[in-house]
C-alpha positions as CSV (number, residue, x, y, z in Angstrom):
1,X,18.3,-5.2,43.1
2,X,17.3,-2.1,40.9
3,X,20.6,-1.0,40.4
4,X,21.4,-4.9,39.1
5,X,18.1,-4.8,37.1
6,X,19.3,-1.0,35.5
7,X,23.1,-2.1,34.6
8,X,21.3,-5.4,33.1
9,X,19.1,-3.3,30.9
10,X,21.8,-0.8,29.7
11,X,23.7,-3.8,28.7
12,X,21.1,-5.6,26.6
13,X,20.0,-2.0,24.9
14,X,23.9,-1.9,24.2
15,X,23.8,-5.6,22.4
16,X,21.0,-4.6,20.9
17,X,22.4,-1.6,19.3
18,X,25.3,-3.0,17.9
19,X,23.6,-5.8,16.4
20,X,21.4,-3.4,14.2
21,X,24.4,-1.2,13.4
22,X,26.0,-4.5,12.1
23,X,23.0,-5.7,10.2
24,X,23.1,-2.2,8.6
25,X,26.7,-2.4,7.9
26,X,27.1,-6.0,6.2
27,X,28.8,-5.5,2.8
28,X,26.7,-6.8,-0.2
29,X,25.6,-10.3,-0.6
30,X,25.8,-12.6,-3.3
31,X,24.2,-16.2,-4.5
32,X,26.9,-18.1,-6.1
33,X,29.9,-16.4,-5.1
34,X,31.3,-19.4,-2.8
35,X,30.9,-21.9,-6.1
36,X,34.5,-22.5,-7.6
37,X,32.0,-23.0,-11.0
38,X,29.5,-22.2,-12.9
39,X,27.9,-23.3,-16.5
40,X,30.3,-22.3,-19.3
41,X,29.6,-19.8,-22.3
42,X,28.5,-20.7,-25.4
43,X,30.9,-22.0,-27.9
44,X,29.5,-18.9,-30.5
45,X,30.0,-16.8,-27.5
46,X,33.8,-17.3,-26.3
47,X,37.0,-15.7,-27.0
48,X,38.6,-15.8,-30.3
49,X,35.2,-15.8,-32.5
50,X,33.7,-13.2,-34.6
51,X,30.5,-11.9,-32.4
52,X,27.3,-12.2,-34.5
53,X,24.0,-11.1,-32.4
54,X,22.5,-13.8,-34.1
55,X,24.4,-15.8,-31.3
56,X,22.3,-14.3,-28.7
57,X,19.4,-16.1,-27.3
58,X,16.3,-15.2,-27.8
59,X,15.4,-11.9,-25.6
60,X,12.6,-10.2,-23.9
61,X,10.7,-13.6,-23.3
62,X,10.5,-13.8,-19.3
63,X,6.9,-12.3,-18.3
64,X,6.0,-10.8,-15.1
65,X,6.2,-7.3,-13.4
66,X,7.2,-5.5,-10.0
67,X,6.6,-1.9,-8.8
68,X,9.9,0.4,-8.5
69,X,10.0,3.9,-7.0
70,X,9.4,6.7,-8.6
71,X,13.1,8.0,-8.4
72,X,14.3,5.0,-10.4
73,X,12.3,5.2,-13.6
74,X,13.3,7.2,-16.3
75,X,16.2,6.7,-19.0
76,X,19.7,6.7,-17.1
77,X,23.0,7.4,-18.2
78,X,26.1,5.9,-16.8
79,X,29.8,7.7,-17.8
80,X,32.6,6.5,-15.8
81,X,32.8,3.7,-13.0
82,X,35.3,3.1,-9.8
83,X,36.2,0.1,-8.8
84,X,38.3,-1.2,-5.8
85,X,41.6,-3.1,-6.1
86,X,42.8,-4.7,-2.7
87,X,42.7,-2.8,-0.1
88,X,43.3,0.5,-0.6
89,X,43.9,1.2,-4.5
90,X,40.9,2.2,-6.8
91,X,40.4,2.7,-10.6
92,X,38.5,4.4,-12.6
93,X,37.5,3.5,-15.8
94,X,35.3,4.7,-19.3
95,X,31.8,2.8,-19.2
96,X,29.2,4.4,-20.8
97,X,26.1,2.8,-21.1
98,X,22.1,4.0,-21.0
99,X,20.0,1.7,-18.8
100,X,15.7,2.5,-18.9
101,X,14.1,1.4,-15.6
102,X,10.3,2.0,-15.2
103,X,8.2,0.4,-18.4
104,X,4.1,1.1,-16.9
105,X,2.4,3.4,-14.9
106,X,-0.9,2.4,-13.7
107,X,-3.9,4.5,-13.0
108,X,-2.8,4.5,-9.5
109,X,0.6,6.5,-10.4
110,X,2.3,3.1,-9.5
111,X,5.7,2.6,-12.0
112,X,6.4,-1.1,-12.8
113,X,9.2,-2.7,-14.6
114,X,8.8,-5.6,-16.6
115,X,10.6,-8.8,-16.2
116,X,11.8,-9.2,-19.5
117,X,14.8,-11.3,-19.5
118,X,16.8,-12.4,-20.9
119,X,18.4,-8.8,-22.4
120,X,21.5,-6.9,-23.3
121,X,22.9,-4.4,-22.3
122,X,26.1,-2.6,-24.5
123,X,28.7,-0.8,-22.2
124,X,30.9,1.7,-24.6
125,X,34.6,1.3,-22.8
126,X,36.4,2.7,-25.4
127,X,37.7,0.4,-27.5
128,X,35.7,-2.4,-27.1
129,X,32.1,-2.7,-26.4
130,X,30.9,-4.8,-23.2
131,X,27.6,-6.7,-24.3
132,X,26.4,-7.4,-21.1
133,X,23.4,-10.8,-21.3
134,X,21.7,-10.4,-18.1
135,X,19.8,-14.2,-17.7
136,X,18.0,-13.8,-14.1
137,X,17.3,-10.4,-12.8
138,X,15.5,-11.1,-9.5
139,X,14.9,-7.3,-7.3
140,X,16.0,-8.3,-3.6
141,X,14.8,-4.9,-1.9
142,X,12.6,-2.0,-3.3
143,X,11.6,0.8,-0.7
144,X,11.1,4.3,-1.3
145,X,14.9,5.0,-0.8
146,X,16.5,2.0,-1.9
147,X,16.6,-0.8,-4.6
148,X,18.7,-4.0,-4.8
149,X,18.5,-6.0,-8.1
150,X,21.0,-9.6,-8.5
151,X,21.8,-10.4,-12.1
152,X,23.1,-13.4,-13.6
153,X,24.4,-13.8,-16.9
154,X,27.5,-13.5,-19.3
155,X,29.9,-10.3,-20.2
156,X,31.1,-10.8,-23.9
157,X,33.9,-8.2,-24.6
158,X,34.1,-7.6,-28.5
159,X,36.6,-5.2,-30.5
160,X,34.9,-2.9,-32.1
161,X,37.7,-2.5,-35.7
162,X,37.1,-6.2,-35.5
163,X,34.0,-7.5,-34.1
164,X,36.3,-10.1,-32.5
165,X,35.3,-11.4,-28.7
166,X,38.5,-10.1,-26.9
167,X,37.0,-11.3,-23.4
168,X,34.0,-14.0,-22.5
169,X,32.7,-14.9,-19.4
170,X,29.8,-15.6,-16.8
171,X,28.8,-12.8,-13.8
172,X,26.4,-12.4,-10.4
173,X,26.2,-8.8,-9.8
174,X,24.4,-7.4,-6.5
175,X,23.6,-3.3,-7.3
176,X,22.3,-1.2,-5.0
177,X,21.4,1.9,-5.9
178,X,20.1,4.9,-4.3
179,X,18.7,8.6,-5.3
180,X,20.8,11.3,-5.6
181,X,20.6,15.0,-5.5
182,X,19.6,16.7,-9.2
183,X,18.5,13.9,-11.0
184,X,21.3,11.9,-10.3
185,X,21.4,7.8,-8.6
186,X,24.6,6.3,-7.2
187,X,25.1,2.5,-7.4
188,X,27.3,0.3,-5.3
189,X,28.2,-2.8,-7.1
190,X,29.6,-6.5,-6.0
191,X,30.7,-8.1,-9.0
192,X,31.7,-11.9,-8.8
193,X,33.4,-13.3,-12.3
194,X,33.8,-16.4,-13.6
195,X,35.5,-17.2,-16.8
196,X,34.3,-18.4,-20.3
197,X,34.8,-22.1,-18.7
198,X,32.9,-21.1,-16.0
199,X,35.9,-20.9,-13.0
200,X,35.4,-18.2,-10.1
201,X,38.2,-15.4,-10.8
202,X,37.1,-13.8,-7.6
203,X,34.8,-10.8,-6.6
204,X,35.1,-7.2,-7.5
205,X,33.4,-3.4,-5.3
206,X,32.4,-1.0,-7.4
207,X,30.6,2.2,-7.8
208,X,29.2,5.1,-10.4
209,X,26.6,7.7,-10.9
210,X,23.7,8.1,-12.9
211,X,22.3,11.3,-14.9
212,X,18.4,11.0,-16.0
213,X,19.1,11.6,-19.5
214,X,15.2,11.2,-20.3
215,X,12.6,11.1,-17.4
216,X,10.1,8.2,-17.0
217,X,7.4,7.6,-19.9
218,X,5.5,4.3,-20.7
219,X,7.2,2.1,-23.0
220,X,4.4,0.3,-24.5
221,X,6.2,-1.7,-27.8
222,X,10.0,-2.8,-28.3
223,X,11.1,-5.5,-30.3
224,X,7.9,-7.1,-30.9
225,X,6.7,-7.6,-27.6
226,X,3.6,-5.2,-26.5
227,X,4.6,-4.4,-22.9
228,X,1.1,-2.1,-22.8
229,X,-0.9,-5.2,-23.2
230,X,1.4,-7.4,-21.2
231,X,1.0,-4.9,-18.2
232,X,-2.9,-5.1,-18.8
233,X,-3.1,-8.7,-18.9
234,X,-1.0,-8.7,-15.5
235,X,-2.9,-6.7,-13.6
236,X,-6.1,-8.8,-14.6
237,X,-4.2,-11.6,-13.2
238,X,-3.1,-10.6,-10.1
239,X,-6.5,-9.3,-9.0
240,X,-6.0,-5.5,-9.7
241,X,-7.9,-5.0,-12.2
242,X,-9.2,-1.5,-11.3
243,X,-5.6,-0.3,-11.5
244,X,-5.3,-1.1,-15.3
245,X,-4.7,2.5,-16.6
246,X,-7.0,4.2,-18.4
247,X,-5.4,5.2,-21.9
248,X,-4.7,3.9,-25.7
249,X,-1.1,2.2,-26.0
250,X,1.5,4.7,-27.9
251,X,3.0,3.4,-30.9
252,X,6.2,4.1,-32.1
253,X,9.1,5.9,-30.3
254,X,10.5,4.9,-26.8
255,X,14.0,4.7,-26.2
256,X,16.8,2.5,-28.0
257,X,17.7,-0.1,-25.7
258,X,15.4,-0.8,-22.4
């Protein structure tokens, strides 16, 4: 009877094992990559016109705020990325971009970013530049060694001799990135495309690197909107007042593009 009870054990420690080793494993999950559609782009917005930022919605206007790790914050640079074709075939292409993550730091030492959607982001591929509307950015996991952020918006593709959209269509992204070693991060990215009319084109792995270009320092104004004050009011609202930090809101400065 011991010997049944032992071999029954070893079994079910067995199961058990695998079963976390294939939670750990599962590949990166999205929200709307089994729809065949999604919401088109904008008419101003779609291939063949002349891109005008005026065309843009308006930006920076969700509120709200989430703590990251301290790894994560700072001004980040992003050179090349890798991304999988099939099976076994991989590409690398030019896509430089800066990204700032971390906007407050209360008197705590806690960093928080700001929900401030809807915003751009430019990617420089050469020649054409990759204006990048993120709609919904909603953080799925922050731990000390790990954050994983879904975005949902559009990917206009303009030529830069022309300022003609080239390219225009809607995205879900899942990134999950991770610290590296000297000031470095490493993202892992599942892309899932849709065309300007809103279609599925299917679902793309890829991967880069990040340098800290500048580390972490509040950003407390950009483009009108007073994220010092914002953070303040937040903290009152959410019960922690005594975390509010303790200092005068900087003016002027902060980096180009948040």
């Amino acid at each position: 009877m011991q010997k049944t009870t032992r071999v029954c054990a070893f079994f079910i420690s067995a199961i058990s094992l695998f079963c976390i080793q294939l939670c750990d494993a599962q590949p990166l999950q999205g929200g709307i990559e089994s729809n065949d559609t999604i919401g088109p782009v904008a008419p101003p917005l779609q291939a063949g016109a002349t891109f005008d930022e005026h065309n843009l919605p308006a930006l920076h206007t969700r509120t709200g705020w989430y703590m990251v790790p301290g790894w994560f914050a700072g001004l980040w640079h992003r050179e090349t990325q890798t991304n999988k074709i099939g099976l076994f075939r991989t590409v690398t292409q030019v896509s430089r971009r800066d990204r700032l993550r971390g906007y407050q730091i209360d008197k705590n030492g806690r960093i928080w970013q700001a929900h401030d959607e809807p915003n751009v982001v430019i990617v420089d591929t050469g020649k054409a530049l990759d204006y990048i509307l993120d709609r919904v950015l909603q953080p799925l996991t922050v731990r000390d060694d790990l954050v994983v952020i879904r975005f949902v918006g559009s990917d206009i593709v303009v030529e830069k001799s022309s300022r003609r959209i080239v390219r225009s269509g809607q995205r879900e992204e899942i990134q999950e990135l991770r610290p590296g070693a000297n000031n470095t991060l490493h993202c892992q990215s599942k892309l899932t495309r849709f065309d300007q009319n809103g279609k599925n084109l299917g679902t793309i792995s890829g991967s880069w690197d990040e340098t800290l270009i500048k580390p972490f320092q509040p950003l407390d104004y950009y483009q009108g909107r007073n994220y010092f004050q914002d953070f303040c009011q937040y903290l009152q609202s959410i019960g922690q007042a005594d975390a509010i930090p303790r200092r005068q809101a900087v003016s002027g400065g902060g980096p180009t593009q948040p």
